[in-house]
Each structure stands twice: as C-alpha cells, then as structure tokens.
C-alpha positions as CSV (number, residue, x, y, z in Angstrom):
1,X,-21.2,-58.6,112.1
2,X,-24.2,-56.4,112.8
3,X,-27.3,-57.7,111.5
4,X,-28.2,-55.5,108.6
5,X,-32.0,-54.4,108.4
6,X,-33.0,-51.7,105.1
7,X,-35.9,-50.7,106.2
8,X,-37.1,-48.4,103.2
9,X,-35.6,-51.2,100.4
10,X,-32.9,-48.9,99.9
11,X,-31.1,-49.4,96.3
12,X,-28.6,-46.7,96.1
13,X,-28.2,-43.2,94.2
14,X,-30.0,-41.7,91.7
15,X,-28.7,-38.1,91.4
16,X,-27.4,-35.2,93.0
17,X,-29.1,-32.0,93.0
18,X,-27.2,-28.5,92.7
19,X,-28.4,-25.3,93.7
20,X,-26.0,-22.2,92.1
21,X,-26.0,-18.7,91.8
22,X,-23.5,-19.3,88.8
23,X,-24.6,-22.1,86.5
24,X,-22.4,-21.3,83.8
25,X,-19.5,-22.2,86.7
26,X,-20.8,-24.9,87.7
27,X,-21.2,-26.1,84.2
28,X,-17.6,-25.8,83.4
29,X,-16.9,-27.5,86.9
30,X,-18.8,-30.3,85.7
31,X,-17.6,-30.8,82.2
32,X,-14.0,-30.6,83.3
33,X,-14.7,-34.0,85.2
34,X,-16.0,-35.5,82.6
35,X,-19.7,-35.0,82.9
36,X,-22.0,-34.4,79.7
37,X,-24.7,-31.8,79.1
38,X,-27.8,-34.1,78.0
39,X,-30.8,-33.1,78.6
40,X,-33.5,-30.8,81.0
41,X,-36.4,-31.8,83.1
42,X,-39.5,-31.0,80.9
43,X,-40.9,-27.6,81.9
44,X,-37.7,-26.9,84.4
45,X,-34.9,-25.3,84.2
46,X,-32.9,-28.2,85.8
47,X,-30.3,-29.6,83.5
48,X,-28.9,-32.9,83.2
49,X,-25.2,-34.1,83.2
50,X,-24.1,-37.9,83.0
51,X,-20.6,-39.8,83.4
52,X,-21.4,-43.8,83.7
53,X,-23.7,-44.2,87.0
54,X,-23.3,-40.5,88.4
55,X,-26.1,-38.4,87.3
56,X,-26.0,-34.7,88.1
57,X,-29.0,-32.3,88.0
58,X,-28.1,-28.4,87.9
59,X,-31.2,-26.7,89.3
60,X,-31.2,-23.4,87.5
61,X,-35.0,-22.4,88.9
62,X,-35.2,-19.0,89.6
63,X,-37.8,-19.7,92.7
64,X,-38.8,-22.2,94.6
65,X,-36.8,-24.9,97.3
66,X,-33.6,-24.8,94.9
67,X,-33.4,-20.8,94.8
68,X,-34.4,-20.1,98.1
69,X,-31.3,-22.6,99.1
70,X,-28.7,-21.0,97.0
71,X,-30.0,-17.6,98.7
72,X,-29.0,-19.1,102.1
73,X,-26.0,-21.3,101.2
74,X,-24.8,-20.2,98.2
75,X,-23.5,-23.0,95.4
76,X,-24.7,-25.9,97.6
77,X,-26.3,-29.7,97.2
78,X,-29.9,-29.0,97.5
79,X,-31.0,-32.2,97.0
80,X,-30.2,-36.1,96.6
81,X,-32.6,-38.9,94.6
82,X,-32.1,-42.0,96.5
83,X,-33.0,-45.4,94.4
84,X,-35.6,-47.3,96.4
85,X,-37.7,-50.6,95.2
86,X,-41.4,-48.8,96.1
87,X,-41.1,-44.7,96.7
88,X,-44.4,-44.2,98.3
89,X,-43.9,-47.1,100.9
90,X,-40.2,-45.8,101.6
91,X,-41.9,-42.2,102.1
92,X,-44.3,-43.3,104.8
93,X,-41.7,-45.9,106.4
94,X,-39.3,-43.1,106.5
95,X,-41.8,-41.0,107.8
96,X,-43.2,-43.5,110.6
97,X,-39.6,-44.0,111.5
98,X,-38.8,-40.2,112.2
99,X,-37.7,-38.1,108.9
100,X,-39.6,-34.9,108.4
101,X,-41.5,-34.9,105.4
102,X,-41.1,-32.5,102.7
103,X,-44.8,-31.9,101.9
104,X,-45.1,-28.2,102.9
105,X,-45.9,-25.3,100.3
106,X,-42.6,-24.8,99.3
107,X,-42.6,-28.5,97.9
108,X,-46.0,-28.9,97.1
109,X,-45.5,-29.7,93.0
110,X,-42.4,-32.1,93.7
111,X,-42.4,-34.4,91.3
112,X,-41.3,-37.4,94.1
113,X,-41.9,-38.3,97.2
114,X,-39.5,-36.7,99.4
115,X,-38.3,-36.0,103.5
116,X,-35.8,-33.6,104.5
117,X,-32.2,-34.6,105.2
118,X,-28.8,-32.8,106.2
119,X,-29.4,-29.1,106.5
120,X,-32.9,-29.0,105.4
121,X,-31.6,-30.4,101.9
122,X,-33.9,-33.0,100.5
123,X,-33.9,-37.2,99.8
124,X,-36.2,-37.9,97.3
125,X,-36.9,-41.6,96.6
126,X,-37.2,-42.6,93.3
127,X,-38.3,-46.0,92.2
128,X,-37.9,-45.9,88.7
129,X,-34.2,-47.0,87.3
130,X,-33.0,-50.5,86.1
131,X,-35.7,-53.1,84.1
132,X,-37.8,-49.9,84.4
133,X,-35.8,-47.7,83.3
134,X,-35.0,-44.0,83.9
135,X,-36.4,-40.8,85.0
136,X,-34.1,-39.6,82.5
137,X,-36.2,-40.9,79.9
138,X,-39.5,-40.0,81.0
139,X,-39.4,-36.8,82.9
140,X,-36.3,-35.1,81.2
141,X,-36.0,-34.4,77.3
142,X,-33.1,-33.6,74.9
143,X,-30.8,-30.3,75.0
144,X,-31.1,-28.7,71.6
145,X,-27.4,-28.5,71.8
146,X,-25.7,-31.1,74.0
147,X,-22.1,-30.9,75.3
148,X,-20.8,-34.4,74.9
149,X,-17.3,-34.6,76.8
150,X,-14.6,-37.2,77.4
151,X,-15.5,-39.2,80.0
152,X,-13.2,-39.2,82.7
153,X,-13.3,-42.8,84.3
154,X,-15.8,-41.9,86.9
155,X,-18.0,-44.7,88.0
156,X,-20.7,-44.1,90.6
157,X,-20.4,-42.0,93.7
158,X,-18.4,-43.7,96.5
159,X,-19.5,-42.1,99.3
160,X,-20.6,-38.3,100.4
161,X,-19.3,-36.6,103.4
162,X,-21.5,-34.7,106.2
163,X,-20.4,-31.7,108.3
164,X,-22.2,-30.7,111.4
165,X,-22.4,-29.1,114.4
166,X,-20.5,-29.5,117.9
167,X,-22.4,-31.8,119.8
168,X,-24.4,-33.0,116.6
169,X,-23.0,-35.5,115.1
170,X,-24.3,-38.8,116.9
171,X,-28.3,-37.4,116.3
172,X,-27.3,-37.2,112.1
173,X,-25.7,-40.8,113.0
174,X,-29.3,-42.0,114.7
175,X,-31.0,-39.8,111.5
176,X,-29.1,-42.6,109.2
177,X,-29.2,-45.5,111.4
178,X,-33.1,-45.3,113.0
179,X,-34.6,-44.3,108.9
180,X,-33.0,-46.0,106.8
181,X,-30.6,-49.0,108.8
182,X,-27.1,-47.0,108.1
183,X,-24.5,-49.1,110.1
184,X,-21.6,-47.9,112.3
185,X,-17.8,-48.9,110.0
186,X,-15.4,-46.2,111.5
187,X,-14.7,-43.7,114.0
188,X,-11.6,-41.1,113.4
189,X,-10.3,-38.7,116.0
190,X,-8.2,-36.6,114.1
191,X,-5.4,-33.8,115.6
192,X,-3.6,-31.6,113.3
193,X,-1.1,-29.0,114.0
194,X,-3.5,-26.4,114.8
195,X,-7.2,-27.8,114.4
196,X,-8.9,-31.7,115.4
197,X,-12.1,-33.5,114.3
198,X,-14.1,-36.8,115.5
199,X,-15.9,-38.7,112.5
200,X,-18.0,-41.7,112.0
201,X,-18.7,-43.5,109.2
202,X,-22.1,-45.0,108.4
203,X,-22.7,-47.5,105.6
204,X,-25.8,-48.1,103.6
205,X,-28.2,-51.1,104.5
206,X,-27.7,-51.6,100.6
207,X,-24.1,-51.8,100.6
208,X,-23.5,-49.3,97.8
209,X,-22.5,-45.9,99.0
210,X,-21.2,-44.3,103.0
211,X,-21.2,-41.1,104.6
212,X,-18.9,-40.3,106.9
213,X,-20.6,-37.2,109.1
214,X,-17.9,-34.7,110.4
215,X,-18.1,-32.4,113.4
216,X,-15.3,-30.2,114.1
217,X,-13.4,-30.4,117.9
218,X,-11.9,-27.7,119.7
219,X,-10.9,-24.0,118.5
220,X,-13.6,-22.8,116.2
221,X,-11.1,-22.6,113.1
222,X,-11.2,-25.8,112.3
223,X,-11.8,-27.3,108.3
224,X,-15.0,-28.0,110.2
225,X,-16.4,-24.7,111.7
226,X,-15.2,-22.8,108.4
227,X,-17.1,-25.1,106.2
228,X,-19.9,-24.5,108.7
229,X,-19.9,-20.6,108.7
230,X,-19.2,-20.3,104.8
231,X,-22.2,-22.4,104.0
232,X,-24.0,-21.7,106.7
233,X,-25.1,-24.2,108.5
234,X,-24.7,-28.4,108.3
235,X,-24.5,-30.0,104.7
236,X,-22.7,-31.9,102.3
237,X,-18.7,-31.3,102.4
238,X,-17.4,-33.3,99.0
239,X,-19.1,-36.3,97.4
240,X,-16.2,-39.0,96.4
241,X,-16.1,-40.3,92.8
242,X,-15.0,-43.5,92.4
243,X,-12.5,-44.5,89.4
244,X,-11.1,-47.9,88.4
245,X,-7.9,-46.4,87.1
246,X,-7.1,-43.1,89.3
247,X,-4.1,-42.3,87.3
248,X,-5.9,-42.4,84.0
249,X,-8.4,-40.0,85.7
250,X,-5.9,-38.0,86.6
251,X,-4.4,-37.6,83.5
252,X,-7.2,-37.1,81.6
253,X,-8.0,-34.0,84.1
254,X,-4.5,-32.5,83.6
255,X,-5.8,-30.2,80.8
256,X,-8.7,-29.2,83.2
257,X,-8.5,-26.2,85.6
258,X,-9.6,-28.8,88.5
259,X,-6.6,-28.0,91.2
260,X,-5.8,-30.5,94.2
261,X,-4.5,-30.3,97.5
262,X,-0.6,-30.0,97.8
263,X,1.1,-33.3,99.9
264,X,4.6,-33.0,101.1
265,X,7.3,-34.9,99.2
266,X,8.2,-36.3,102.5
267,X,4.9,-38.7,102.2
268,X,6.4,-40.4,99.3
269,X,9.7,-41.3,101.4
270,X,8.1,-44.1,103.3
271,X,4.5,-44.7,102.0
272,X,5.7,-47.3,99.5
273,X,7.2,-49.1,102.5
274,X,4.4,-49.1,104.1
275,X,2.3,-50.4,100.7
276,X,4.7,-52.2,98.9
277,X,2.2,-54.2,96.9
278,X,0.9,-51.2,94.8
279,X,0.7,-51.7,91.3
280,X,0.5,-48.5,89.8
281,X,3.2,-46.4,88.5
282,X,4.7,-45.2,91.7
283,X,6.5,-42.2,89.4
284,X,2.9,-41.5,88.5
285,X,1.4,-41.4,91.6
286,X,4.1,-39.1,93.0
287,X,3.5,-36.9,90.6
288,X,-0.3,-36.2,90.4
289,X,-0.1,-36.3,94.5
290,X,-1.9,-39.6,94.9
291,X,-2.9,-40.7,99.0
292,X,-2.0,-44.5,99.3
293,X,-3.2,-46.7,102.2
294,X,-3.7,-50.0,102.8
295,X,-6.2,-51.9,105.5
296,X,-4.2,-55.5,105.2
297,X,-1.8,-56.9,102.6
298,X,-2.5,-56.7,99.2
299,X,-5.0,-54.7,98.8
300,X,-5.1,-50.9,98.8
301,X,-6.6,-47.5,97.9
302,X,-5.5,-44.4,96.0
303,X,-7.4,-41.1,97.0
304,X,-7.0,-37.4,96.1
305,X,-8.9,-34.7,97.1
306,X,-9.4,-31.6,95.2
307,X,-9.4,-27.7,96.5
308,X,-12.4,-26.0,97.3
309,X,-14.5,-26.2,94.1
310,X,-17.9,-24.3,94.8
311,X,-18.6,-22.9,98.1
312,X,-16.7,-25.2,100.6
313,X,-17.5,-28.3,98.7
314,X,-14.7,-30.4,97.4
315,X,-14.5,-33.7,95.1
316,X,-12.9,-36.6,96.3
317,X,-11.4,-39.1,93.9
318,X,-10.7,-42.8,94.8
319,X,-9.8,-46.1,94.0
320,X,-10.2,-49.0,95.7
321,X,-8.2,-52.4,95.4
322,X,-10.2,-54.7,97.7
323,X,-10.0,-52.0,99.8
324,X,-13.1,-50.7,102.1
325,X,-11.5,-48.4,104.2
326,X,-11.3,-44.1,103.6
327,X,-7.7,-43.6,103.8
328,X,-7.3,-43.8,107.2
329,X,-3.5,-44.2,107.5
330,X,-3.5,-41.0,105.2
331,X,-5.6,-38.8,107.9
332,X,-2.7,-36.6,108.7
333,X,-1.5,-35.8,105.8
334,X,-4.5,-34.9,104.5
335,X,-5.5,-33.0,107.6
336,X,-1.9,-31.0,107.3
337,X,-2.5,-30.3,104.0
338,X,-6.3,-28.8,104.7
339,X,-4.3,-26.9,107.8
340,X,-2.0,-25.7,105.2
341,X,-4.5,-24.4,102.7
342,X,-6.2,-22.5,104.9
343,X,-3.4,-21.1,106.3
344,X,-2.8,-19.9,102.8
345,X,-6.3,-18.4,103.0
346,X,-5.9,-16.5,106.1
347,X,-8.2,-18.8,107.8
348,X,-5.4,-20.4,110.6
C-alpha cells in the first residue's frame, strides 16, 4: 500500500455547484431525488438543496463565472466546495503545487478561496463545517417558502466521474495526484460492441470520495466523445449518490420521472451465480434493473445508473456492502446498455 500523503488537509465535500439555463428543471430534477429547497446565499441568487450530507447549490446568477459557464456548456457543474481543515493554506499549497488559481476579474468577489479544476470549473476550499459549523448558516438564509421533500436515502456523494480528452487523461490523473495526493485504485479498458474507453480511478488522500477520469478510445462516437462535443469540452460526467438501502431508494423514486438505463434480462440469468451471497430481494432487484458485482466473497455492491438527466450528465446510485470497487464485473453491461441508448438517439 502506497504511502498516502494529503497535502492540502483534505476533508471531503462540501457542495456541488450548478450552472442552468432552466432552473425551474433543475429544481424538479432535484426534488425528485429527494433533495429540499432550504435556503439562498444572502444577496445571490444561488439556491440551496439538502438530502443528509449532499448539499446542492443552484446558481441562478444572471452574470458572472456561473452564467458565462452555462453560455458555453449549457446545464453543467460549475463548481465544487471541497472541505479542507485551513482554506487559505490549502489555496497557496495547491497553488505552489501547480493548480491555477482562480483570482482573475471574473472571480474577483468569490466568497472562498478557490483554483480552477476540470474544464475551467472551480474547487473552492471551504474550512468551515463540523464543530464550526456551516456555511449554510452563515452565508445562506431561509427561503420564504421552502420545499421540504421525502428524503430519498441518499447519503453523501460516493464518487464523481471525469471525461476528457484523447491523450488527456494521465495529466487530469497527475492534476489529482501532484495537488492534492489522489492515489491510483483502478484502471478499466473497456470494448463494447461498437465504441471502447480506458479509465482510472483516483482516490482521495482523505478516503472519502473517488473520481474515476474517462477518456474515450477509438472511433469518435464513443459515450466519451459525445459527452465531450455536447458539453463542450472536459467536465463532470455523473456524480454517484450513495444509499444504504438501494431498493428503498428505488422505490421511493418510482413515482418520480427519474428514468434509468435498460439491462438485458439475460444479466439476471447468471449474476446471482456469480453473487450468491446477496441479501436483497433478488425479485426486487430484477425489477428496478439493479447492477450486482462482487470484489471477493461476501461482500458486494448494487449500482444503477440513470439516463441523461441535464446536458450529458447522469446520476449514479450505489450501494456498497464492504465493497470498494465500481462495478467492475458489470462494465459490459453497462457499456451495452450506454451503446444501446445511443443507438436509440441516433448517435451509433
């Protein structure tokens, strides 16, 4: 095992920033997983949703960064706030170590310290969570009307995945690894029918959170080079919610409008052979198209992955039984069923 170093006392994730030319979509894309309406950063038009740990900010500016973002990628993740034990030193650290900070004009009344990650979005760091409490107390205040919803089972984000470029993929690895001490977990090669991708996945030097960074191989048609072209440019493909009870997620979503991707019923055939020792209603899992793999005996994960929900961006939802993989052993199935949907789309 790699020796570990977090060299800006990474903590984990704040929030996610959302840049939209259609708030009142995003809203009900939001609300439908279980995310409340609670509150708006004082003097901003940037709302704030909430399910357990995931905190969601829905910049609704009509200039500045977050508009001039939207402009060029349309519905898009603008920006991420990235808990760190001092902000200031993790701002200059970062910067020493290579990140471009965001201190130009455009960014010049930010209320934290921030650098410039994927795609020109932006990592703020933000120092203020836990015994010493929230941002959402001090800089954000009440909704006259709130939108309390069910909450869904959602926990804290899992992990986010990156797309990128041909050829680009190891420097957005070194971006992670030389800043802030991301370490190397996976690799995936990945051949579908038609299309192929190579992957890696990086995990925090806090433990809490991964990104995988994608970059697409071969014809240009790939789930990698459309995601590219639509949003034009590198970004974040889907964020990955994670649940404690997937089914009960599930279920709860049925009334939504929040539509997944289709899996053969041929999966089903043999997966429970292959991860006997699941312990959820397999009749359940069949039915809601549930992913099932397994790393070693007795332990396991459950993952689905919805359709494109804004833009290219998807949501991921997973479970994990002592499980620290992503589904690897469900690759091709997923990559068929991407293949298939955009065959469906007239993209293949």
């Amino acid at each position: 095992m790699s020796e570990v170093n977090n060299y800006l006392g990474l903590v984990g994730i704040e929030f996610t920033e959302y840049a939209t030319p259609d708030a009142d979509y995003m809203d009900k894309v939001f609300t439908d997983f279980g995310f409340s309406k609670l509150k708006k950063f004082k003097g901003k038009d940037i709302v704030y949703y909430n399910q357990n740990d995931i905190h969601f900010l829905l910049n609704n500016e009509r200039e500045g960064f977050s508009a001039e973002f939207a402009k060029s990628h349309g519905p898009a993740i603008c920006s991420m706030g990235w808990r760190v034990e001092n902000a200031q030193k993790a701002f200059e650290t970062a910067v020493e170590r290579g990140a471009k900070p965001a201190t130009d004009s455009t960014h010049k009344n930010m209320p934290y310290p921030a650098i410039y990650g994927i795609g020109d979005s932006l990592i703020y760091f933000i120092e203020q969570f836990g015994d010493k409490g929230t941002i959402y107390e001090s800089d954000f205040e009440d909704l006259e009307t709130q939108n309390v919803v069910e909450d869904k089972g959602f926990i804290r984000i899992d992990h986010l995945t990156n797309n990128v470029y041909k050829g680009t993929m190891e420097k957005w690895a070194n971006f992670y690894k030389d800043v802030f001490g991301f370490t190397e977990v996976r690799y995936f090669d990945i051949k579908g029918q038609k299309t192929a991708l190579i992957s890696y996945a990086l995990k925090s030097p806090c433990g809490t959170f991964s990104i995988p960074i994608n970059e697409g191989k071969g014809n240009d048609n790939n789930q990698i080079d459309e995601y590219l072209g639509e949003y034009n440019g590198p970004g974040v493909q889907h964020l990955a919610f994670l649940t404690d009870d997937l089914v009960s997620s599930l279920d709860k979503l049925d009334k939504s409008t929040i539509a997944t991707l289709d899996i053969i019923p041929e999966y089903y055939d043999t997966i429970f052979d292959r991860v006997p020792w699941v312990a959820e209603d397999k009749e359940k899992i069949r039915e809601h198209q549930i992913l099932v793999d397994s790393q070693s005996e007795n332990c396991y994960l459950l993952q689905i992955f919805s359709k494109n929900l804004f833009g290219p961006i998807f949501i991921e939802m997973i479970q994990r039984v002592d499980d620290g993989g992503f589904g690897e052993g469900n690759f091709q199935a997923l990559f068929e069923s991407i293949e298939r949907d955009q065959e469906r789309r007239g993209v293949l």
